[in-house]
N, C-alpha and C positions, 0 to 999 in steps of 0.2 A: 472667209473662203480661202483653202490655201492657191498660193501661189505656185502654180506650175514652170519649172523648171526646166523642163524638157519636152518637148512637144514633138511627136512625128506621126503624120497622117497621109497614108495613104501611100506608103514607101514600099519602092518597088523596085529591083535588083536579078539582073539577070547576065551570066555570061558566056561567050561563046568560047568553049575548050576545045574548039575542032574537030568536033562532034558534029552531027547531022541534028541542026536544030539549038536551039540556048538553053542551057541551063538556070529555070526561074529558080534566084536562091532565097529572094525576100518578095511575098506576095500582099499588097494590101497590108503594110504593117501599122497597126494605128497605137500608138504606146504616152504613153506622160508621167514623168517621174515627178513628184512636188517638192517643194522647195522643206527640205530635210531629211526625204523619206530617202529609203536603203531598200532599191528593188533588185530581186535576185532573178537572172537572165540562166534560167535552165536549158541547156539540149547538148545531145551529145555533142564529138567532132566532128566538123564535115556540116553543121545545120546549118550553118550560117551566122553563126554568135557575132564571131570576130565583123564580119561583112557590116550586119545590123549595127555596131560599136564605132566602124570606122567610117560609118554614115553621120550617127549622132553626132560623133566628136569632131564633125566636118574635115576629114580626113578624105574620103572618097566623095562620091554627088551619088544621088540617089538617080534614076530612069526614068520615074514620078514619084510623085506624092511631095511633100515639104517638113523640113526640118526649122523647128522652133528652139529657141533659148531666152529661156527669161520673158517669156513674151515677145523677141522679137522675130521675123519670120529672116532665115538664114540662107535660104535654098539657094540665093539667084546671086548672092552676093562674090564680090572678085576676088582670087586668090589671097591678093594682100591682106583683106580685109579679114577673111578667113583665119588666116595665119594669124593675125592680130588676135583675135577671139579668141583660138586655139592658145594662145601662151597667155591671154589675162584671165578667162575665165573657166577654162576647162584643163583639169587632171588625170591621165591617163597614167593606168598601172599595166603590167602586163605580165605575162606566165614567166617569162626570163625576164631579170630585173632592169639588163641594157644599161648598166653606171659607165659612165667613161672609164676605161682601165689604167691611166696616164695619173684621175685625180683623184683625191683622198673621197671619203664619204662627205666630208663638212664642203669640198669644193664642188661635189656633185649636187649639191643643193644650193651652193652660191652661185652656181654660174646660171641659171637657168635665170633668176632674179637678176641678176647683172644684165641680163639680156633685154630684161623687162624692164628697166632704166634704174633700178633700185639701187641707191648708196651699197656702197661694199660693206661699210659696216653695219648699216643696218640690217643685208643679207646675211653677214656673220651670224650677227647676233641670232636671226631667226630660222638659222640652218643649226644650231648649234641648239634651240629651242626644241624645234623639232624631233631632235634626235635624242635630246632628254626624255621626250614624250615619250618615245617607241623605245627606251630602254637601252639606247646605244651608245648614248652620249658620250663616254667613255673611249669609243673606236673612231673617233671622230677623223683621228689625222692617220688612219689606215685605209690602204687602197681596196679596191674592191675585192683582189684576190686573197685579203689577209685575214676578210671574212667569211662567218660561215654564211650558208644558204639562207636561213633565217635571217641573218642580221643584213645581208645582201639586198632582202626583198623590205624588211622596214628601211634602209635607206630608199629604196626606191619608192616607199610609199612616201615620204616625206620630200623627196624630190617632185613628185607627182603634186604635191601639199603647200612646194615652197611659193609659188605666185599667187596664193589666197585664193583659189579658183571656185565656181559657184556650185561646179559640176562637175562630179569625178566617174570615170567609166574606166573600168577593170577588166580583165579578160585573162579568167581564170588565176589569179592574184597570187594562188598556193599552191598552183597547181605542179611545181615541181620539187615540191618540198615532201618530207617524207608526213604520215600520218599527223605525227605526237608533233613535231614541228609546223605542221600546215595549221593544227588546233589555235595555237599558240600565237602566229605569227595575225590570222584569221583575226582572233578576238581584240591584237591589238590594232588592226585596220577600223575593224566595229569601233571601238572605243575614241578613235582617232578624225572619224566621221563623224560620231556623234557628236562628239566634243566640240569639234567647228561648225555643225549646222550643215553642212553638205548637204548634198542630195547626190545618191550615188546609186548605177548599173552596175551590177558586179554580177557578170559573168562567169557559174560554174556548175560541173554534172555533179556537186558533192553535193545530196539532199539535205544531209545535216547540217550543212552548213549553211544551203538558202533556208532551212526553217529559221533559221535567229534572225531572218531580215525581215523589213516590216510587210513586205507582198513576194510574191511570186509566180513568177509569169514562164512559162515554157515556149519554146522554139518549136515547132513540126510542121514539118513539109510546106517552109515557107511563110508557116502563122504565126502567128501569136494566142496562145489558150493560157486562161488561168489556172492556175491551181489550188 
């Protein structure tokens, strides 16, 4: 039986724009990603992707319903603890990469481990690992403006990689990359996932792109439908 990785039932999200009445953006969301799978979070902008993402990744609190990880139930737990969770076991990607502009690529991948109590050297060694993986290894002691958009977004995928985390949730990962570069950058996230076992949401409206993941699930008016 696999092991589910992510669990949310019954998730429910709504807010007041100062408008006459609340804006219901997540209705009854019942979702579970298993421990390796790569599910692809469909719908336009405006559905509520990011919302649902920043539920998962215990980032916001949901209104009802409950959020699981690893089997454990998350919902009610204290900010510290959350935070704790958030930097040991969960990897967030996002549509702009967000590297510190001060530190090279190789320090944008140690410091986050540093944080997480990890020897320097041993973060070296596994920030410099990384970035062999994704092809970049080479721009290691360049800052973030020295690179291109591509190599921008795999440092940030290996940032997002660097605390060994159980659970990686993306939002829209390529989405400001052009075509021939998003392909590219795309297939080496897939490979990167796969390779470590992950289990990963990855949010995007690029159909082509959620077909190579192993399910896929749409966003509309609040639900969740398959596809």
């Amino acid at each position: 039986m696999s092991e589910v990785m992510l669990a949310l039932s019954g998730v429910a999200k709504s807010y007041n724009l100062g408008l006459p009445g609340e804006v219901q953006v997540l209705q009854g969301i019942d979702l579970s990603v298993n421990r390796g799978e790569v599910v692809a979070l469909v719908a336009p902008s405006g559905a509520g992707k990011s919302t649902l993402l920043h539920i998962a990744g215990l980032l916001d609190g949901a209104d009802a319903g409950t959020v699981g990880i690893a089997g454990h139930d998350m919902t009610d737990l204290p900010d510290a603890k959350r935070t704790a969770i958030r930097r040991q076991d969960i990897g967030f990607i996002y549509q702009f990469h967000h590297l510190l502009p001060e530190f090279s690529a190789l320090e944008n991948i140690v410091l986050p481990q540093l944080a997480n109590g990890v020897a320097r050297k041993a973060a070296v060694s596994r920030a410099q690992d990384l970035l062999e993986r994704v092809g970049v290894g080479a721009r290691a002691t360049h800052r973030p403006a020295a690179l291109s958009g591509g190599e921008q977004q795999r440092v940030a995928f290996c940032r997002a990689l660097a605390n060994e985390p159980r659970l990686l949730l993306a939002d829209e990962p390529t989405g400001n990359l052009d075509p021939a570069t998003s392909e590219q950058v795309f297939a080496t996230l897939i490979d990167l996932v796969k390779a470590t076992g992950l289990s990963a949401l990855i949010a995007t409206h690029n159909m082509e792109l959620a077909a190579r993941m192993d399910r896929q699930i749409r966003l509309e008016s609040g639900k969740l439908v398959a596809l």
